[in-house]
C-alpha positions as CSV (number, residue, x, y, z in Angstrom):
1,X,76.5,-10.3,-2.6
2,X,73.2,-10.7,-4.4
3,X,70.8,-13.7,-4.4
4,X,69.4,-15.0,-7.4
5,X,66.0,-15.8,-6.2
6,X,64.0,-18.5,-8.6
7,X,60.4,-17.1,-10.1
8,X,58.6,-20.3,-8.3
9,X,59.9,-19.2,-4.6
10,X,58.9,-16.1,-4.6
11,X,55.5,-17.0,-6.2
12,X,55.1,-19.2,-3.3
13,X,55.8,-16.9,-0.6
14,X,53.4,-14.5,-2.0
15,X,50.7,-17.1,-2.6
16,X,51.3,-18.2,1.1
17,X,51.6,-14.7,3.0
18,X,47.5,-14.3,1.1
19,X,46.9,-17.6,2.7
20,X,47.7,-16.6,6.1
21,X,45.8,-13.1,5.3
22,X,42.7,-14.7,4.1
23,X,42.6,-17.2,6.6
24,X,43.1,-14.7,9.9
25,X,40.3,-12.7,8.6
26,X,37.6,-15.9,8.1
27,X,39.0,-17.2,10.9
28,X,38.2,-13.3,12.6
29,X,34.8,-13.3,11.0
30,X,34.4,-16.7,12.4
31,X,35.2,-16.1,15.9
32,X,32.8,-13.0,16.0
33,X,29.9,-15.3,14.8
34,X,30.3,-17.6,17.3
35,X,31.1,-14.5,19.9
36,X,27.6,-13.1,18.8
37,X,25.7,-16.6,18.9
38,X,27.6,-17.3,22.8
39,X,25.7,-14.0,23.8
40,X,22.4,-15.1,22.3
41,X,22.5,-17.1,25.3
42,X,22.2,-14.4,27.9
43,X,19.1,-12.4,29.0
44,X,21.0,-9.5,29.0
45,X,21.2,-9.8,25.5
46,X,17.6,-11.6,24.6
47,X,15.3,-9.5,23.4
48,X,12.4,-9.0,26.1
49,X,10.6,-5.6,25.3
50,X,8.5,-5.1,22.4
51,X,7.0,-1.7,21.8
52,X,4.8,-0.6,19.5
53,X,3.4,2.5,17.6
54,X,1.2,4.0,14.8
55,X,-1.4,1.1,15.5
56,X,-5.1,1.6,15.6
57,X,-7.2,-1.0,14.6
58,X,-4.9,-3.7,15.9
59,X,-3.8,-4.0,19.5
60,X,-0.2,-3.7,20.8
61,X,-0.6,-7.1,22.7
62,X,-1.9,-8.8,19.0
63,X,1.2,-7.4,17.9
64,X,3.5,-8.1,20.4
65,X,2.5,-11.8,20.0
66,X,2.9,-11.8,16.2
67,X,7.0,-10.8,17.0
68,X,7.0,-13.5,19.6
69,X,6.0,-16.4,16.7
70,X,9.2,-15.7,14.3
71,X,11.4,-15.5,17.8
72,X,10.2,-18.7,19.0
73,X,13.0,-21.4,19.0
74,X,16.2,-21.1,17.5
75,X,17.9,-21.1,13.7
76,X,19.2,-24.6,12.5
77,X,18.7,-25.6,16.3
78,X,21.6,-23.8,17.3
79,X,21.1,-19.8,17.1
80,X,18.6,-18.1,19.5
81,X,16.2,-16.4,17.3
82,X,14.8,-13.9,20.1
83,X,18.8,-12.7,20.4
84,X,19.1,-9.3,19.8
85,X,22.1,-9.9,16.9
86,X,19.8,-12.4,14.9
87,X,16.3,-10.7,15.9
88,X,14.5,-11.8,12.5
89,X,13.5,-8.0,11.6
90,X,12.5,-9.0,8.0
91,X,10.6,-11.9,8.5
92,X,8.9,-10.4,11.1
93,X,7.8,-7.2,8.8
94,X,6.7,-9.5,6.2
95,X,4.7,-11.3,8.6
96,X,3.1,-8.0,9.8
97,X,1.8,-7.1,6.4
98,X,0.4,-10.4,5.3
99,X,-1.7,-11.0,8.2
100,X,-2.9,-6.9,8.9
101,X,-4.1,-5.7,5.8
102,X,-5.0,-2.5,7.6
103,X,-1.3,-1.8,8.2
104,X,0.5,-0.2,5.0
105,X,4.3,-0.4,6.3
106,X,5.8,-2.2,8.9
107,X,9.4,-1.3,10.0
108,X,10.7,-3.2,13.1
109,X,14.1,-1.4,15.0
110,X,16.5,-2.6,17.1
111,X,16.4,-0.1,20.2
112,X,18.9,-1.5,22.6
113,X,20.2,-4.6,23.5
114,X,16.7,-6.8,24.7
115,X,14.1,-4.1,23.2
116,X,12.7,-4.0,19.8
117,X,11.0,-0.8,18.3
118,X,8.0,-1.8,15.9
119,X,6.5,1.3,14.1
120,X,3.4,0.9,11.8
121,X,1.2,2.9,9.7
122,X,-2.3,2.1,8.7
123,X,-4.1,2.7,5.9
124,X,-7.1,5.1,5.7
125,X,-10.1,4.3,4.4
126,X,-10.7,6.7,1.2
127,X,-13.6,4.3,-0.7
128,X,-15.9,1.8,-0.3
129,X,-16.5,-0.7,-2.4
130,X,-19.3,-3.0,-2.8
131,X,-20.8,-6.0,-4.4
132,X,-24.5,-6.0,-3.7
133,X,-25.0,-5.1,0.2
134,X,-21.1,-6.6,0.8
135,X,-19.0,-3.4,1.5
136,X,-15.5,-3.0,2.2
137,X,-12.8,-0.2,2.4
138,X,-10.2,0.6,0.0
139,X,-7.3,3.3,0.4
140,X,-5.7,5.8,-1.8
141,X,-4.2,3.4,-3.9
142,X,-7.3,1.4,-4.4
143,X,-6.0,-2.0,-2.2
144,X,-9.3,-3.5,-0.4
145,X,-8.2,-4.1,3.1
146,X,-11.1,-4.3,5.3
147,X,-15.0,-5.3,5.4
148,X,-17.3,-2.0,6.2
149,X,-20.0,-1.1,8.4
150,X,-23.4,-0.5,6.9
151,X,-23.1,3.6,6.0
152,X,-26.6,5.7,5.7
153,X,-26.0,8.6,2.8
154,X,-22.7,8.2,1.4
155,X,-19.6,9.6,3.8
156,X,-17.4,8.2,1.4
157,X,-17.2,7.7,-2.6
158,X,-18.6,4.4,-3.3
159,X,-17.4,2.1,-5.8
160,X,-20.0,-0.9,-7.3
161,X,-18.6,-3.9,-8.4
162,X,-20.2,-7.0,-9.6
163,X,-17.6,-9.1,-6.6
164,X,-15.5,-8.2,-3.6
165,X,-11.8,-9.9,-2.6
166,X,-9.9,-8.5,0.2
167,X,-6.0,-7.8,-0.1
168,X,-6.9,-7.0,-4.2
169,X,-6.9,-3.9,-6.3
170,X,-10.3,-2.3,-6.8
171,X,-9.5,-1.4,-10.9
172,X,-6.9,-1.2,-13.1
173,X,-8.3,2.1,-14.0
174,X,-8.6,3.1,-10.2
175,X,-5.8,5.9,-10.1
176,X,-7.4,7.3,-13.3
177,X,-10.8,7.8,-11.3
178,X,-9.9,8.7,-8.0
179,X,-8.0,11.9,-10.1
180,X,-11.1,12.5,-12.2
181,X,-13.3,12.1,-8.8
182,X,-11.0,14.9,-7.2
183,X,-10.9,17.2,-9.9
184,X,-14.8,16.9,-10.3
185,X,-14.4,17.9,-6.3
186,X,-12.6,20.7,-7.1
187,X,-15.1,22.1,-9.3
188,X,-18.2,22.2,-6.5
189,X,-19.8,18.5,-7.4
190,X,-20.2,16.1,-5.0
191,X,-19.7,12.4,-7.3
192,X,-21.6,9.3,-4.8
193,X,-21.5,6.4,-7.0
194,X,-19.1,4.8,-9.6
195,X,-19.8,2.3,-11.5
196,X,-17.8,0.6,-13.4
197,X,-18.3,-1.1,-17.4
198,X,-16.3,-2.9,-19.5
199,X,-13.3,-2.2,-21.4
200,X,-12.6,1.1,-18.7
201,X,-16.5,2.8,-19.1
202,X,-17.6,4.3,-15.6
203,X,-20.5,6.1,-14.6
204,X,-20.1,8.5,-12.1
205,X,-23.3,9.6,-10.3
206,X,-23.4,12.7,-8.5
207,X,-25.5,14.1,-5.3
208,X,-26.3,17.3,-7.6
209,X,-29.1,14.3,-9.8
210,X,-27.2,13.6,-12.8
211,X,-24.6,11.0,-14.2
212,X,-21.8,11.6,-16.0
213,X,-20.2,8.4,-18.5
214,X,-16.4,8.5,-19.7
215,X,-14.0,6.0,-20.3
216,X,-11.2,5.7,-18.1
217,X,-8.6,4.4,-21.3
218,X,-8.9,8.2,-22.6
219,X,-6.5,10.7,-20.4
220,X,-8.2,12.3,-17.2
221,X,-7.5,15.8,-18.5
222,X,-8.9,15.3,-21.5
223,X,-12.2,13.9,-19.7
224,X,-12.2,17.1,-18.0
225,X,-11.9,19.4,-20.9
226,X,-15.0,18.2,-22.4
227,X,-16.5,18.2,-19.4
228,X,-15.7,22.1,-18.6
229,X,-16.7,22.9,-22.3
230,X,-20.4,21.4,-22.2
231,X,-21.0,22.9,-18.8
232,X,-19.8,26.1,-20.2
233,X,-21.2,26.2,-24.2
234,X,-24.9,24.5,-22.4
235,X,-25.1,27.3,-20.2
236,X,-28.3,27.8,-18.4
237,X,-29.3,24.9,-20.3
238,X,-27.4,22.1,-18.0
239,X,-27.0,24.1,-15.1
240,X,-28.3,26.9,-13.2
241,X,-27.3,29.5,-11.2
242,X,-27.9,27.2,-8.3
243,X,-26.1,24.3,-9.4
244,X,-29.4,22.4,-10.3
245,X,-28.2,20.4,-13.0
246,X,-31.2,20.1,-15.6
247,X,-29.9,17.1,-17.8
248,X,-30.3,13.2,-16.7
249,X,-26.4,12.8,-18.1
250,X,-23.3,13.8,-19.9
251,X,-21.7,10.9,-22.2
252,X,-18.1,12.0,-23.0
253,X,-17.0,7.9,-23.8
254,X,-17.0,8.5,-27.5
255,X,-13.6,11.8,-27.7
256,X,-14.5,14.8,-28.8
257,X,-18.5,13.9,-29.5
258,X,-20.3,14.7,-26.5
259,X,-24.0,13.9,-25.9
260,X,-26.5,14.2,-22.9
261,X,-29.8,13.8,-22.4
262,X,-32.1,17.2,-21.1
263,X,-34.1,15.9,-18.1
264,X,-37.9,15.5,-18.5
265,X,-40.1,17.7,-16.9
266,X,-41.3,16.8,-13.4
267,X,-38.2,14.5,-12.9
């Protein structure tokens, strides 16, 4: 004999059966939160070895006691923070790069069940910069991270500015100059000093006695262009067979007008 079931009933069972559903898994999720924060509790599970690699400049034990500020204490006074399932891995990588400027990435790992893997890698020095006798070094992407020693000659590309700020960028038009720099590598000079202008002028001054002026707003291998087709159309002129350069600059700032000035004699 068939039932004649009424719309509402049926309604209600279903909305009760995703009750019961909903609530077993929040109820699931709820008892393995409170499962993770009752092992918090024991050693076996608190973290109690920190290694550390990729560091130079800092020491492993400067590093290790950086970890053990964010794992000091416990979250909302409840929650271990040195337990292995709540190890603060963010806060402590964040932590890491504001206070080493030297260090470029920071990536901490758990590595068992009390042990923490933190992996670093430094930046390398590829400028200096300086304002006045102030010196500092700046990497690849142009970010000032640390103060520098007092160089004789010039083992690295240096960079005048009129002032110095650590954790900054050295220019906007950095990138642009650090590929013009290279490419004027590439082709046998050996570019010392840049200094920068307004509005994106830089001089570049070169171990080989002469200075060359562009503006960094025009493209790089544009620059370079020019810069080929005056050494080559100048001939013997700029340069000689020895690489003596005979001209006090070359002034490519102003597109397709180039102009330089022939060096005096006895200079």
């Amino acid at each position: 004999m068939a039932r004649n079931t009424k719309p509402g009933t049926l309604g209600a069972k279903r909305r009760n059966k995703r009750l019961i559903i909903a609530g077993s898994i929040v109820g699931g999720i709820l008892l393995l939160f409170l499962t993770l924060i009752g092992l918090s509790y024991h050693n076996a599970f608190t973290v109690s070895a920190v290694t550390v690699s990729g560091n130079a400049s800092v020491s492993v034990g400067e590093v290790a006691a950086t970890a053990a500020e964010v794992t000091t204490g416990r979250y909302a006074g409840v929650v271990p923070k040195a337990g292995i399932f709540f190890y603060p891995t963010g806060t402590l990588e964040e932590l890491l790069l504001s206070r080493y400027m030297r260090f470029r990435e920071a990536d901490v790992f758990r590595t068992g069940l009390s042990s923490v893997r933190i992996e670093v890698k430094e930046r390398k020095p590829d400028m200096l910069v300086c304002a006045g006798e102030e010196c500092a070094f700046s990497d690849d992407s142009g970010f000032i991270y640390g103060p520098a020693p007092v160089f004789s000659g010039y083992p690295f590309t240096l960079w005048q500015t009129e002032t110095l700020q650590m954790a900054t960028t050295v220019s906007p038009y950095f990138n642009s100059a650090r590929t013009l720099t290279r490419a004027l590598v590439s082709r046998g000079l050996a570019p010392q000093l840049l200094d920068e202008g307004e509005a994106g002028d830089l001089s570049i001054a070169f171990a080989e006695n002469f200075v060359l002026k562009v503006n960094l707003k025009q493209p790089v291998e544009e620059i370079l262009k020019n810069f080929d087709t005056v050494l080559k159309n100048g001939g013997s002129s700029i340069r000689t067979s020895e690489n003596e350069f005979l001209i006090e600059y070359i002034d490519l700032r102003f597109g397709n007008k180039v102009f330089y000035k022939p060096r005096e004699a006895g200079q």
